[in-house]
C-alpha positions in Angstrom: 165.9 13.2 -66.2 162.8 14.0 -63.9 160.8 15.0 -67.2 161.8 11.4 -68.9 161.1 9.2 -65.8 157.6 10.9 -64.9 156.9 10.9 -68.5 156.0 15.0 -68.2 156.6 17.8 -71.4 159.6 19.6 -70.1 157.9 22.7 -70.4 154.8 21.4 -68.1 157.5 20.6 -65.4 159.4 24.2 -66.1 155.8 26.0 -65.8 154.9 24.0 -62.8 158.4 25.3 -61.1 158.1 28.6 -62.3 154.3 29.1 -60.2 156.0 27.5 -57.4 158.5 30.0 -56.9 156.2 32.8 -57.9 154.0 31.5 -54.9 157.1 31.6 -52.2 157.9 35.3 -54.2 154.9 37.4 -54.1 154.5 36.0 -49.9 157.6 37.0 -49.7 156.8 40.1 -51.0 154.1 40.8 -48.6 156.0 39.9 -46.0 158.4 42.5 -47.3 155.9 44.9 -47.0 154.6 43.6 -43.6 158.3 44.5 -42.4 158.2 48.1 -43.5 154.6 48.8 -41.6 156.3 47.5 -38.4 159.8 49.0 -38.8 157.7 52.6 -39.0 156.0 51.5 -35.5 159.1 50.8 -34.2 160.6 53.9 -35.1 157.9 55.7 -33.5 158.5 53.9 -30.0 162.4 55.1 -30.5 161.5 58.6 -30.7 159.2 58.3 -27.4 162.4 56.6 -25.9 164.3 59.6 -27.3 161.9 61.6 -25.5 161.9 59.9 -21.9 165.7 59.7 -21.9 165.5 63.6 -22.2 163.3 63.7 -19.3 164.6 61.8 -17.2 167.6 63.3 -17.9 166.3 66.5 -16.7 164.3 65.6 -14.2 166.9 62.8 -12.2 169.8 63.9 -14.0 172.7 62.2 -16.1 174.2 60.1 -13.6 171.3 58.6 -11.6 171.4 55.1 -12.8 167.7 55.3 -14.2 169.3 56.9 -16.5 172.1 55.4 -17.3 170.0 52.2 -18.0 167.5 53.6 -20.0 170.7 55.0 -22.3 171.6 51.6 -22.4 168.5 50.3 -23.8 168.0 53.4 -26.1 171.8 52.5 -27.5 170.8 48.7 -27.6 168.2 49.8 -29.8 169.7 52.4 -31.5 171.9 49.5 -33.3 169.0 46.7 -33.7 167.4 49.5 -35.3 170.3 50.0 -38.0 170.0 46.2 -38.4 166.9 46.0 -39.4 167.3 49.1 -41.5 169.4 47.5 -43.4 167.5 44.0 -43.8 164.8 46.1 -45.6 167.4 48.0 -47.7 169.0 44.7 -49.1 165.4 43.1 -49.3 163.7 46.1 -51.3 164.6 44.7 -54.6 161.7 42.5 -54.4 159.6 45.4 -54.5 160.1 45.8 -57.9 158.9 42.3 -58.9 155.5 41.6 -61.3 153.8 38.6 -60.8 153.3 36.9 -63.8 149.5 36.9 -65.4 147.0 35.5 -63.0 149.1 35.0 -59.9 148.6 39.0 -58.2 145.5 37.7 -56.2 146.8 34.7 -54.4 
């Protein structure tokens, strides 16, 4: 056993672990956070897409190939967007974890 052959409490070496893993959870955490801040951004640049696909759509038409590309792209995003929706669904648990005492301000 590590505990034996360093000559190390147990406990010490689970405590030690424990603020290890706190450290990679509350950046983590952030990071979390960090991901929700840029997924609103994003969201905003997809409704000024929305936006210049109506445009253009009125001002070259449907089937000008402007268009048609720019459908494309809106589409292409239209699904990365769902993606990442649902990355920050499945990772919104960690939004409900406390940091043990002492370790909120790292």
């Amino acid at each position: 056993m590590i505990a034996k052959d360093h000559d190390t409490p147990r406990d010490a070496l689970v405590e030690y672990s424990i603020r290890k893993l706190e450290d990679v959870i509350i950046a983590e955490k952030r990071r979390h956070e960090q991901r929700k801040e840029l997924f609103k951004e994003l969201c905003l640049h997809w409704e000024a897409g929305k936006a210049l696909l109506e445009k253009s759509r009125q001002t070259l038409g449907y089937n000008d190939p402007f268009c048609q590309s720019l459908e494309k792209s809106m589409n292409g995003l239209s699904r990365n967007m769902q993606e990442l929706a649902s990355f920050i669904e499945k990772s919104a648990i960690i939004e409900q974890y406390q940091p043990l005492k002492g370790q909120a301000n790292k």
